[in-house]
N, C-alpha and C positions, 0 to 999 in steps of 0.2 A: 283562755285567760292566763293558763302558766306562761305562755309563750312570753305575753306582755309582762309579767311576773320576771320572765328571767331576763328581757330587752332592761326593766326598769334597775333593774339588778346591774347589769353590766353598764348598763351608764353610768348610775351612781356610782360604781366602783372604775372608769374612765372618768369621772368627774374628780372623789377625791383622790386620785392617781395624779391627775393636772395640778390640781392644787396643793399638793408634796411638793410636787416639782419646780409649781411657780416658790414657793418658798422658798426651797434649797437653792434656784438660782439666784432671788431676791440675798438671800444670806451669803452669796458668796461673792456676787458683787460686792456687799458691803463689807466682807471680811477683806475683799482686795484692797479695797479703798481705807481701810481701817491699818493694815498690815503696812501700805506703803506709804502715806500719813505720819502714821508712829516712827518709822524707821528715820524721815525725811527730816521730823522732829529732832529727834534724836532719842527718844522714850528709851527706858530699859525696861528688858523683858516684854519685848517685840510681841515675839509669838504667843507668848502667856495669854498675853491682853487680848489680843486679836484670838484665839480660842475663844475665852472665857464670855468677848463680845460677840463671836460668831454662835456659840448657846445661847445666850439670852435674846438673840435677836430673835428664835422664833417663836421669844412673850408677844402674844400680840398686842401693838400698842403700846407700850413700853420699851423692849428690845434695848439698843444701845443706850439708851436714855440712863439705865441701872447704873452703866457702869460708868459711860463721861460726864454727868450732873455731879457723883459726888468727887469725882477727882477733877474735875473740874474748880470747884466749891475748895476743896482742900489746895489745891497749887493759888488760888485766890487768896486763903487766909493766911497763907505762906507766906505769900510775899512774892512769887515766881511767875510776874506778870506774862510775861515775855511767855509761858507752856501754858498759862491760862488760854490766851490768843491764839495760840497754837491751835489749841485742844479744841475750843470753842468754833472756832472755822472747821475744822477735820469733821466736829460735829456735825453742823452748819452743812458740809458738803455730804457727810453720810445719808443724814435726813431728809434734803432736798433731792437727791437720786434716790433713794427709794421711794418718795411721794412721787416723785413722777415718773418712775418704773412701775411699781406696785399694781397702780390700776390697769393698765397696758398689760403686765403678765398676768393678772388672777382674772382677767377679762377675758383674755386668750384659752387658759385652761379652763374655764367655767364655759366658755362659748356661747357669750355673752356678748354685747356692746358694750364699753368700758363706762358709760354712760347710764347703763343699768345699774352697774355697779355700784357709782360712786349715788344715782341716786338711792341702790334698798343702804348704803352705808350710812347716808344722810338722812334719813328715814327711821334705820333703824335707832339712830343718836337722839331726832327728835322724838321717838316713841319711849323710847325704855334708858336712853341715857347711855355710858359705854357699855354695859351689859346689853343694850341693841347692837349695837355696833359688831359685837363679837357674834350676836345669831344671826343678825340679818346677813353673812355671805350664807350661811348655811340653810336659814327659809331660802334665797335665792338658789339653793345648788339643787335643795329636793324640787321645789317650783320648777325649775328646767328640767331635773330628770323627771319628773312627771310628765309634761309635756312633750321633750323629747320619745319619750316611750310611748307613749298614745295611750297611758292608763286614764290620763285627763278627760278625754274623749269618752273612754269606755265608761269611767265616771257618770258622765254627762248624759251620754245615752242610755244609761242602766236609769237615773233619776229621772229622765223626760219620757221613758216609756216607749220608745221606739222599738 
């Protein structure tokens, strides 16, 4: 039993290992995409920004949203239509490459089908609202390493008596 103990072990920790990594790659996409955006724009204080969005992008679910909604919002009551539009598309494009990056890399590190994914995501939305959303990658991550480790099994046959 320690054996399967220390396989369950090590998976989990190859599991949340994957999913650092799908993150930091997710975040850095978008920091490129954010970084060369602003510059094209013509934003001041390039880098600032593009840090500051590259830390909040890993709120999950929120992310860039903190920080393009209200400067967004503010160049609107400005008057500065012309970096609203701007900002609004950069958004626009940020958002739509990580939706459909996201489930393709945290499927890959989970070692999953991206379709598992995005169902425990939907699942856990309709169960618990976005506080499902934020556990259900994590019931998904222990439900795999469980199974991957064959503790599930040993479960199973300790319960049925074999």
């Amino acid at each position: 039993m320690s054996d399967r103990v220390s396989v369950f072990r090590s998976e989990l920790y190859r599991t949340i290992k994957g999913i650092i990594k799908a993150q930091c790659t997710l975040v850095m996409i978008s920091a490129i995409i954010i970084a060369t955006g602003l510059y094209f724009i013509g934003a001041s204080h390039v880098l600032t920004i593009t840090l500051l969005t590259a830390f909040v992008d890993f709120i999950p679910y929120v992310g860039t949203g903190i920080v393009f909604l209200p400067w967004i919002l503010y160049q609107f009551f400005s008057g500065d239509f012309a970096m609203t539009i701007c900002l609004s598309i950069l958004y626009m494009v940020v958002m739509v490459t990580r939706q459909a990056l996201e489930p393709k890399l945290l499927a890959t590190h989970f070692g999953v089908p991206p379709i598992l994914l995005l169902i425990s995501l939907f699942l856990g939305f309709q169960l618990f609202g976005g506080f499902g959303m934020l556990i259900s990658p994590i019931i998904l991550m222990i439900v795999q390493t469980i199974h991957k480790s064959g503790v599930g099994r040993e479960v199973w046959i300790y319960i049925k008596g074999n």
